[in-house]
C-alpha positions in Angstrom: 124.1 59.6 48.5 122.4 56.3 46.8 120.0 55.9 44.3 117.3 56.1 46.2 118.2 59.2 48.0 119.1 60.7 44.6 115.8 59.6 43.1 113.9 61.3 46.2 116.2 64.7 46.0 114.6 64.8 42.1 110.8 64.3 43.4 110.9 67.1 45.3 112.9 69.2 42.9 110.3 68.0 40.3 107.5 68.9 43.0 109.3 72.5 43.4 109.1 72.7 39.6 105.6 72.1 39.2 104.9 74.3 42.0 106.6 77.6 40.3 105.1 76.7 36.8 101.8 76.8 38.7 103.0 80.2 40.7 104.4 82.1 37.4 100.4 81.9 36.1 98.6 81.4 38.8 100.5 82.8 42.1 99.7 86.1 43.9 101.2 88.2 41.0 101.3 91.3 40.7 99.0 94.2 38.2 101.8 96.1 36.8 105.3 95.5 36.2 105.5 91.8 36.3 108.2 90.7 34.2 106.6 87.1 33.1 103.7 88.9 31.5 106.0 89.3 28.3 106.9 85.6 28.0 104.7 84.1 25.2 104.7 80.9 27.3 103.3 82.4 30.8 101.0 84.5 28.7 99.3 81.6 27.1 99.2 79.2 30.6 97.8 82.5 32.4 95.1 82.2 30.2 94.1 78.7 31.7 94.7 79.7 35.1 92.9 75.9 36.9 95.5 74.6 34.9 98.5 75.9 36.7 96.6 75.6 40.1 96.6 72.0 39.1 100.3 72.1 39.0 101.2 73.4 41.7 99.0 71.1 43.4 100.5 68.3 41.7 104.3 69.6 43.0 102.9 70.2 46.8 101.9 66.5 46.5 105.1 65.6 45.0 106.7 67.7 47.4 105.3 66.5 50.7 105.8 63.1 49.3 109.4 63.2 48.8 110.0 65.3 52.1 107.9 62.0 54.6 110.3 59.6 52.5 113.6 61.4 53.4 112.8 61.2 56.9 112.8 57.3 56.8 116.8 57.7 55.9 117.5 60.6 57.9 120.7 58.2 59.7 121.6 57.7 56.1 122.6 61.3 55.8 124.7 64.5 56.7 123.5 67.6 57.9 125.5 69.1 54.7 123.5 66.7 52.4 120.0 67.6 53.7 121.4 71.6 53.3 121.8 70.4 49.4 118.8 69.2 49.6 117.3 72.3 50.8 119.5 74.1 48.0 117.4 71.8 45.6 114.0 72.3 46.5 114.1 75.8 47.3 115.8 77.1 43.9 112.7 77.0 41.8 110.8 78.7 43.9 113.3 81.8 44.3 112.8 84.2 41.2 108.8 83.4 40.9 106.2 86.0 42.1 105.2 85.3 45.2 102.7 82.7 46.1 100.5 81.5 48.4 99.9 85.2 50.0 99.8 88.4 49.2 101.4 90.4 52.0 104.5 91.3 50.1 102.6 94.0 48.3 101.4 94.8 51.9 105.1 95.1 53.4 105.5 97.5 49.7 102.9 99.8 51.0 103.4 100.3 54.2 107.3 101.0 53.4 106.5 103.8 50.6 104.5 105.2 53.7 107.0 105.2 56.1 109.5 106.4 53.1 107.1 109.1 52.3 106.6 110.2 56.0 103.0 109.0 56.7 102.2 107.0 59.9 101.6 103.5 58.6 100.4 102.5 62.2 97.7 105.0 62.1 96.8 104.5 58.5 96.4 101.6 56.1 97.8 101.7 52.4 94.5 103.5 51.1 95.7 106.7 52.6 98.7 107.1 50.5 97.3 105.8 47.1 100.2 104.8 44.5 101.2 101.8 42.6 102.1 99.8 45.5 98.7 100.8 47.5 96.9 99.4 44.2 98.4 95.8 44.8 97.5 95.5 48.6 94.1 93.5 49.2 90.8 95.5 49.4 90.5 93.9 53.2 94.1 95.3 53.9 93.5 98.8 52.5 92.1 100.5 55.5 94.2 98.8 58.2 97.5 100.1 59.8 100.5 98.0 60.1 100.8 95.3 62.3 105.0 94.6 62.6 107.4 95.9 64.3 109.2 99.2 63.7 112.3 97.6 62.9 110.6 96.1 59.8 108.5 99.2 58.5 112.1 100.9 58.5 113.5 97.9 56.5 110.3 98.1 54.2 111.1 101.6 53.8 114.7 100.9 52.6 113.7 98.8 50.1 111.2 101.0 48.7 114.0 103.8 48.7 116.1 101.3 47.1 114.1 99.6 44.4 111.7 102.6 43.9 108.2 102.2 42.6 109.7 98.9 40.4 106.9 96.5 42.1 108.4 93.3 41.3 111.9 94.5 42.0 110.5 95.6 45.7 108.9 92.0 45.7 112.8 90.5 45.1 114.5 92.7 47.8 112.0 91.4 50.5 112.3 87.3 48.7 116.3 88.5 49.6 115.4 89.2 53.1 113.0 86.3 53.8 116.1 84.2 52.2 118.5 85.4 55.0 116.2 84.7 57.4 115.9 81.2 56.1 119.5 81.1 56.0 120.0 82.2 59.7 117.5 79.2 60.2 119.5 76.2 58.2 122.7 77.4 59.7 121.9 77.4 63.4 119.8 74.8 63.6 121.9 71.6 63.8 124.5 73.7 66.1 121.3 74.4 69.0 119.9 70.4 68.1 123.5 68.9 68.7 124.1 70.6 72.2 120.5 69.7 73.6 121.4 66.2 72.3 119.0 66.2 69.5 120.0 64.5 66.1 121.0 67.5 64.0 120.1 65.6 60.4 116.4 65.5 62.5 116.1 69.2 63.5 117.0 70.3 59.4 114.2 68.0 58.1 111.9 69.0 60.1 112.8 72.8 60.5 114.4 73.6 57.2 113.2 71.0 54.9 109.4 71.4 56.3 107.4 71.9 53.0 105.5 74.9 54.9 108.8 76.9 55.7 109.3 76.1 51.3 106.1 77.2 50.7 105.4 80.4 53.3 108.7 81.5 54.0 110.7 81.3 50.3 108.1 81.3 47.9 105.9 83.3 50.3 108.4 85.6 51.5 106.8 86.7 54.6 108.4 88.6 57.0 107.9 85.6 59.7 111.2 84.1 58.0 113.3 87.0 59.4 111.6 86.9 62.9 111.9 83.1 63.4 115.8 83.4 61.5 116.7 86.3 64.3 114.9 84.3 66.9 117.2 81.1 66.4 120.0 83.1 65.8 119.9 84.0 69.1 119.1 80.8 70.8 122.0 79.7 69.3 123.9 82.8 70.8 122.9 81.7 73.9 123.6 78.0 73.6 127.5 79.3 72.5 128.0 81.4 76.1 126.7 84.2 74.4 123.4 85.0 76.4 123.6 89.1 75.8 124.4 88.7 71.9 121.3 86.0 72.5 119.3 88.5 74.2 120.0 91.3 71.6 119.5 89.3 68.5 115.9 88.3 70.0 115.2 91.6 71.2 115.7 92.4 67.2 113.3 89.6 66.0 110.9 91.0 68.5 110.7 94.0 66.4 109.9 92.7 63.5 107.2 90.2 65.1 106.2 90.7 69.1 105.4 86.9 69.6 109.9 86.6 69.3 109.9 87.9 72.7 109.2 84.8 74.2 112.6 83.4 73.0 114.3 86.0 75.5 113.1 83.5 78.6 115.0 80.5 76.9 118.2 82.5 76.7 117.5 83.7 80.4 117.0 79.9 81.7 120.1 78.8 79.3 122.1 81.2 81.0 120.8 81.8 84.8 124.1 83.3 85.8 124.1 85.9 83.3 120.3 87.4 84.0 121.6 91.4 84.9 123.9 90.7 81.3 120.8 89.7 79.5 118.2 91.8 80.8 120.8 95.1 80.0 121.7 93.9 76.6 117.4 92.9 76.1 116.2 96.5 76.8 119.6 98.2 75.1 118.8 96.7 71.5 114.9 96.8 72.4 115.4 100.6 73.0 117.9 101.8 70.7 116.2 100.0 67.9 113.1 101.5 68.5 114.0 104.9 68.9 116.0 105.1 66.2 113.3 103.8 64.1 112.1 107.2 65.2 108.7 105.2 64.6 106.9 105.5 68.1 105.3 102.4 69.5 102.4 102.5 67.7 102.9 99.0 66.7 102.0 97.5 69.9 98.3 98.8 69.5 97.8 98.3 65.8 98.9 94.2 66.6 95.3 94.0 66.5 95.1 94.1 62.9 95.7 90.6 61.5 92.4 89.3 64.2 90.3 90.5 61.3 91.0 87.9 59.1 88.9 85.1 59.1 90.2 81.3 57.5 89.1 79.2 59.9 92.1 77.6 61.4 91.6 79.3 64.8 89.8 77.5 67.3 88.3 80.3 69.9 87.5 82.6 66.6 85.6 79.3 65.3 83.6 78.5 68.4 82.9 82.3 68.6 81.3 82.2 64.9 79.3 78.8 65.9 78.3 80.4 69.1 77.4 83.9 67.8 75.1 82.1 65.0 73.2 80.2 67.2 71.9 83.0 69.4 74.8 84.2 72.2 75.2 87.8 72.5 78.4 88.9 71.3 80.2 85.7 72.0 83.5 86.4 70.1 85.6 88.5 72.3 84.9 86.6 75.3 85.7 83.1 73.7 89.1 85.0 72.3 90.0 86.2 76.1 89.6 83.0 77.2 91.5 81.5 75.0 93.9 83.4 75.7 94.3 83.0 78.7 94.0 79.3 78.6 97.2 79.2 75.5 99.7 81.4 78.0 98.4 79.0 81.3 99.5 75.7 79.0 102.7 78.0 77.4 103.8 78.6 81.0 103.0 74.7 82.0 105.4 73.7 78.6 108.2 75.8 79.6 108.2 74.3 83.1 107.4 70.8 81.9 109.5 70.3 78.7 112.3 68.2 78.2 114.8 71.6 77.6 114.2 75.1 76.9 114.3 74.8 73.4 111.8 72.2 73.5 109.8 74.8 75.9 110.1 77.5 73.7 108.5 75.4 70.8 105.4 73.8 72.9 105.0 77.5 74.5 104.3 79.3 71.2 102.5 76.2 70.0 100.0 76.8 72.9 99.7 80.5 72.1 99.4 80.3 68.3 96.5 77.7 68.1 94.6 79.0 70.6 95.2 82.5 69.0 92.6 84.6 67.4 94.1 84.5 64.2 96.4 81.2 62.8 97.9 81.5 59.5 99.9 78.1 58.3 103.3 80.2 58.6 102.7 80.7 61.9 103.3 77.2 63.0 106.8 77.7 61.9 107.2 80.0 64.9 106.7 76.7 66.5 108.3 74.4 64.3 111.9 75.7 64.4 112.4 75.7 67.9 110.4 72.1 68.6 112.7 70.7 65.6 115.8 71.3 67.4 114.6 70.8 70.8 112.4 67.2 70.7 114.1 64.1 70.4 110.6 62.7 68.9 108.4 64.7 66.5 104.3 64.6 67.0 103.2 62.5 64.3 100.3 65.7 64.3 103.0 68.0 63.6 104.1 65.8 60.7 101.0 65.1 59.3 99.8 69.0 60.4 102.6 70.6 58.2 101.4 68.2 55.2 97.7 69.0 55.8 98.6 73.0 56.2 101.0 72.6 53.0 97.7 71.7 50.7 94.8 74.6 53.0 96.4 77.8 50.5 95.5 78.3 46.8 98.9 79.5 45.2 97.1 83.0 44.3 96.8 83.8 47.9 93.1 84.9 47.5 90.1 83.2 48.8 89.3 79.8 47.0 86.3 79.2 44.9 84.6 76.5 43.8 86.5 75.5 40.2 90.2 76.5 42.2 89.0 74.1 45.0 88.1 71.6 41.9 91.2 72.2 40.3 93.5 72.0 43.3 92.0 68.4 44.4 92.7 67.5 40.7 95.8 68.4 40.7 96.7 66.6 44.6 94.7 63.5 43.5 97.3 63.1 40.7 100.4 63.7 42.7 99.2 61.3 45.3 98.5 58.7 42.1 102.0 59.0 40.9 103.9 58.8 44.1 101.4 55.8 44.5 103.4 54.4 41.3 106.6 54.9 43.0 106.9 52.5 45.5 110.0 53.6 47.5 108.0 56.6 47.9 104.6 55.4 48.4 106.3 53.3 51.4 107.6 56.7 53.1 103.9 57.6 52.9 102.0 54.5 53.8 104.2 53.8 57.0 106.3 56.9 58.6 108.2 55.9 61.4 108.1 58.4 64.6 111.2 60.3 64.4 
């Protein structure tokens, strides 16, 4: 690795710095039992909370910065130095609270409900009460649970495990999230290389995407797992595996439905093997679920996250504009067709693309923006399929990963006005200094299309 390379490995560890500094005063933490309460240091920052949202604007900047110059040198490297590099960025973020959401305390909840017997796809977190109930968002409190059996039952292991320790809970599902980002990293240049995509290509944009860093390690959501099973079994497939394919998909599909769609790719990368893969599909699907012994529940309460309102969805937008200026009841008819218009153009990409990996990726593309409901993790759905699969990245997938990177405040609540304030402070500075660094600045000004 040269100088250059070493100097933009440091920015974005510098970046990942600034962004936990910013997460241990000002992330999604917790009311009770976090550990970093008791450090005289974090005390003092948490009491100049636009401060640390500052920072960790400053390190998304720094971040995002280094991540668009390493693409420039891609050629330059191996896929075990851009796994270091991975190594690097993430490690700051692994022992801070968690940041950017709040949904781990969710995933808490609804496992102490399962644990304790109570139907968490009936009932939201209110209905048991508790120390991890406490931590779940008022909007959250009412709702059931919206993943798959196969999760609630991991939730409730955790909860058994770690007992009503909140932050010790929070770690066990950081742990989880981490081996889905491992399953990720690992099978990634294997599926790139056999469709004849540069596997140094597929890890930055897949692994070393500053959303998956943000969302998926220092956000722990349970997407990481899905979308680690998902490629896991892509992979599978891809090795003349297609029923170990099949079943390690059917598994990701019950943690997250929206997997499912990855069992098509394993049946068109293995046409021969269709009566294999459909037996080994509805096997694990069915096994798994009834020993979950949780009912299928899940597939009604899916509903649940189209409550939530952030203004990245398109048909929920034009819905909102359409209701306010006068059309009755506009909103479920604009989501229906939407709908339907994201599965015509995700059948059209699997047909049309250039493999089935590259279908998979456009598919759920189609699907997730013209959803009811887009969060920024969701794009990774996306994101790790289309990076091993597409010779050339969308520039608007570049620029979109950067753009969602900066949409979150590191508390995971709402913004308001002085935490908008503080995080355009704290971006305006990390775009001044990597201004100052002109290797840098150059991977900004002018990125070339991958």
């Amino acid at each position: 690795m040269g100088r250059p390379d070493l100097l933009n490995r440091t920015l974005g560890f510098a970046g990942s710095i600034a962004i936990a500094l910013g997460g241990l005063a000002a992330g999604a933490l917790a009311e009770r039992g976090d550990p970093f309460a008791h450090w005289p240091v974090i005390r003092e920052l948490r009491h100049f909370p636009l401060v640390a949202i500052a920072a960790a604007y400053l390190g998304i900047a720094l971040l995002c910065g280094a991540w668009l110059r390493l693409r420039r040198t891609l050629d330059e490297h191996t896929p075990a130095d851009l796994m270091r590099t991975l190594l690097c960025w993430a490690a700051p973020l692994v022992l801070v609270p968690p940041m950017f959401s709040q949904d781990v305390y969710s995933y808490l909840a609804q496992g102490a409900m399962v644990h304790e017997g109570l139907d968490a796809y009936r009932f939201g977190p209110s209905a048991m009460g508790g120390p991890f109930a406490a931590e779940v968002p008022a909007i959250w409190q009412n709702t059931p649970a919206p993943y798959g059996p196969l999760f609630l039952r991991a939730a409730a292991a955790v909860v058994s495990l770690t007992g009503e320790h909140v932050m010790l809970g929070v770690w066990a599902f950081r742990l989880i999230a981490l081996a889905g980002v491992a399953l990720v990293v690992l099978c990634l240049p294997g599926i790139a290389a056999r469709v004849g995509v540069p596997p140094q290509r597929a890890l930055w944009f897949g692994a070393l995407n500053p959303l998956l860093l943000l969302h998926l390690v220092a956000g722990m959501h349970n997407d990481a797992l899905m979308v680690g099973l998902m490629t896991a079994g892509i992979y599978a497939a891809l090795r003349r595996h297609p029923a170990l394919g099949a079943a390690l998909v059917s598994t990701a599909a019950l943690i997250k439905a929206p997997a499912a769609l990855a069992l098509l790719t394993v049946l068109v990368l293995a046409p021969r093997a269709w009566p294999r893969i459909g037996a080994a599909a509805a096997a694990s699907a069915a096994g798994l679920q009834l020993a979950s012994g949780l009912g299928l529940g899940w597939i009604g309460a899916m509903r649940t996250p189209t409550s939530v309102r952030n203004g990245l969805s398109f048909s929920t937008d034009l819905g909102l504009l359409l209701g306010a200026v006068g059309w009755p009841e506009p909103m479920q008819i604009i989501r229906t067709v939407a709908a339907v218009a994201g599965c015509l153009l995700a059948g059209w990409a699997l047909l049309r693309a250039p493999n089935p990996v590259a279908g998979l990726g456009l598919a759920l593309s189609s699907i997730i923006l013209l959803g009811p409901v887009v969060h920024p993790w969701y794009l990774l759905w996306a994101f790790v399929p289309l990076a091993a699969g597409l010779r050339r990245v969308p520039q608007a997938a570049v620029w979109g990963s950067v753009g969602l990177a900066l949409f979150l405040l590191p508390t995971g609540a709402p913004g308001f006005p002085e935490a908008v304030v503080a995080a355009v402070v704290g971006t305006v500075a990390g775009l001044l200094y990597l201004r100052m660094r002109p290797p840098v600045a150059a991977g900004l000004a002018a990125v070339p299309a991958a």
